[in-house]
N, C-alpha and C positions, 0 to 999 in steps of 0.2 A: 723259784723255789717250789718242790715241789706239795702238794695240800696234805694235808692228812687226815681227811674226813673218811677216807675209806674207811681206815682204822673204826671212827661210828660208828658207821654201817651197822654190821652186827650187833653190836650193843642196843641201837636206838630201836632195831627191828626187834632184837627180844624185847624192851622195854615196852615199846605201844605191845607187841603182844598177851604181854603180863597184864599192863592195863586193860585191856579191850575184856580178856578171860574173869576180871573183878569185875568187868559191867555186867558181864555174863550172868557170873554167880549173885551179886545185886538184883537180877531182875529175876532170876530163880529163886532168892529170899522174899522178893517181894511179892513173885505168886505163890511162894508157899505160904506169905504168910497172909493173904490176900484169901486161901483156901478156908485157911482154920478162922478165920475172920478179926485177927486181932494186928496190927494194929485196923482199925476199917477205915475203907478207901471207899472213895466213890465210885463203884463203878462204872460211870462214866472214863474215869482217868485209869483205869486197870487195863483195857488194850491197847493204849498208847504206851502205856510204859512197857509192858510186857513186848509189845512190836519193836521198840528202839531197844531194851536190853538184850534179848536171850538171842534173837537169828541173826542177828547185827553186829555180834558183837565174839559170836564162837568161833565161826568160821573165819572171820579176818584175824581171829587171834589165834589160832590155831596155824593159820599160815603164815601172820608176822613171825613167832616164835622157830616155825620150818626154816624161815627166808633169814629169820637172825642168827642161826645154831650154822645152817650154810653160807654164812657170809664169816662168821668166827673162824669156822675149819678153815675156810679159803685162807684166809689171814694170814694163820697157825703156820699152814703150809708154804706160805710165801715167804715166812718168815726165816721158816726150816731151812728151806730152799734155798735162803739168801745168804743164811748163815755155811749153808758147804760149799758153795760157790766161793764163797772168800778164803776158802781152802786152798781155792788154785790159782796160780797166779795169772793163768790162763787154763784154755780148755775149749777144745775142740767141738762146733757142736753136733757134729758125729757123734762122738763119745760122752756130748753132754744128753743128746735123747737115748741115747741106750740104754745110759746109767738111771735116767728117770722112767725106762720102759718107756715111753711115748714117741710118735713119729718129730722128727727135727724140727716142723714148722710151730708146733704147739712146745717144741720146750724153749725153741727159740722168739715165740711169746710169753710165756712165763719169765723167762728172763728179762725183756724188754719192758714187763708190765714191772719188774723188781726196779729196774734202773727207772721207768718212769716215774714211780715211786717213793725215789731216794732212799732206796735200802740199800744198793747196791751202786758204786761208782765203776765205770767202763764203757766200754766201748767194742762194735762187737768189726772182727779186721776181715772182709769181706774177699781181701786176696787169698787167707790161708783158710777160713771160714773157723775162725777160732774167736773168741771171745775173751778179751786181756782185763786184766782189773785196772784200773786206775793207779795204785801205789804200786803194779809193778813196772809202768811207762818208764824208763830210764835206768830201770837193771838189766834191761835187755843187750843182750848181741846179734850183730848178725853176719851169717858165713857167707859170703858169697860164690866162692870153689872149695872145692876139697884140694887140700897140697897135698896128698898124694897121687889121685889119678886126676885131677886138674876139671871135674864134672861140674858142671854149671849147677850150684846147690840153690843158692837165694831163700835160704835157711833163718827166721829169726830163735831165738835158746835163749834163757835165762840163767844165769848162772846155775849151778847145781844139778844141771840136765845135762844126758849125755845124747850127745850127736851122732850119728855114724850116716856114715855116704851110702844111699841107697845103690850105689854104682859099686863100689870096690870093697862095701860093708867095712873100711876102715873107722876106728874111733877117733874121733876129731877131738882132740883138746884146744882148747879157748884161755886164753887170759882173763880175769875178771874185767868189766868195766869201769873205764875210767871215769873218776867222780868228777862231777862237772867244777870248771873250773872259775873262779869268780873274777870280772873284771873290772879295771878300777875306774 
């Protein structure tokens, strides 16, 4: 099964960011108020504290907050991503990097990081280079010749898709498939 701490991720990194930027502003209350002399401190203990509050505490909170707002967007978008994908019952990933603008190896990561994920169920079919969803495993067909000029197709379609023979540009009609059948 797979974790879902990524999902964290962003959250936990803006959270210490938030905190770290209160230490910040803490050690900036407490030199300013260290300046006016009220409440009074010992100066002995005013550059320890002011050393751990203010340079310690901006800059890692500054880039938690970066590293947390970029790990949300990522999220967002995988999410996005996961959610048009189940659009198709399959999808080529030719046509799955064009359509994301990105070269095939980086959308065909994306993809892989969704199913590792468990956002996404499938499987990706490395003879057609297509990637099938899970709920459509068993609605499928597959043509092996074209009956009218007899071309070697080795075609798999889903119902509701139209076929045609790259050879004789005929329209192939299909029978729906047959629903599986239960044995006793």
């Amino acid at each position: 099964m797979p974790s879902n701490l990524w999902r964290v991720k962003g959250r936990l990194y803006l959270t210490l960011g938030v905190l770290f930027l209160l230490l910040f502003v803490v050690g900036v209350l407490i030199g300013f108020s260290y300046y006016v002399g009220y409440p009074y401190y010992e100066p002995g203990n005013f550059p320890l504290i002011t050393a751990v509050c203010v340079p310690t505490a901006l800059v890692p909170g500054l880039l938690l907050i970066l590293m947390g707002r970029k790990a949300s967007l990522k999220e967002k978008e995988l999410v996005a991503f996961t959610a048009w994908v189940k659009t198709y019952r399959r999808i080529g990933l030719r046509d799955l990097a064009a359509k994301l603008g990105k070269p095939q190896y980086e959308a065909e990561q994306t993809l892989v990081t969704a199913v590792d994920r468990g956002l996404l169920k499938g499987f990706i079919d490395r003879a057609t280079d297509e990637f099938v969803l899970q709920e459509a495993v068993g609605q499928e067909n597959f043509i092996e010749t074209c009956p009218r000029c007899g071309a070697n197709l080795q075609k798999r379609f889903f119902l509701g898709e139209t076929v045609t023979c790259p050879y004789c540009h005929s329209v192939i009609t299909t029978k729906a498939p047959k629903p599986p059948t239960e044995s006793a």
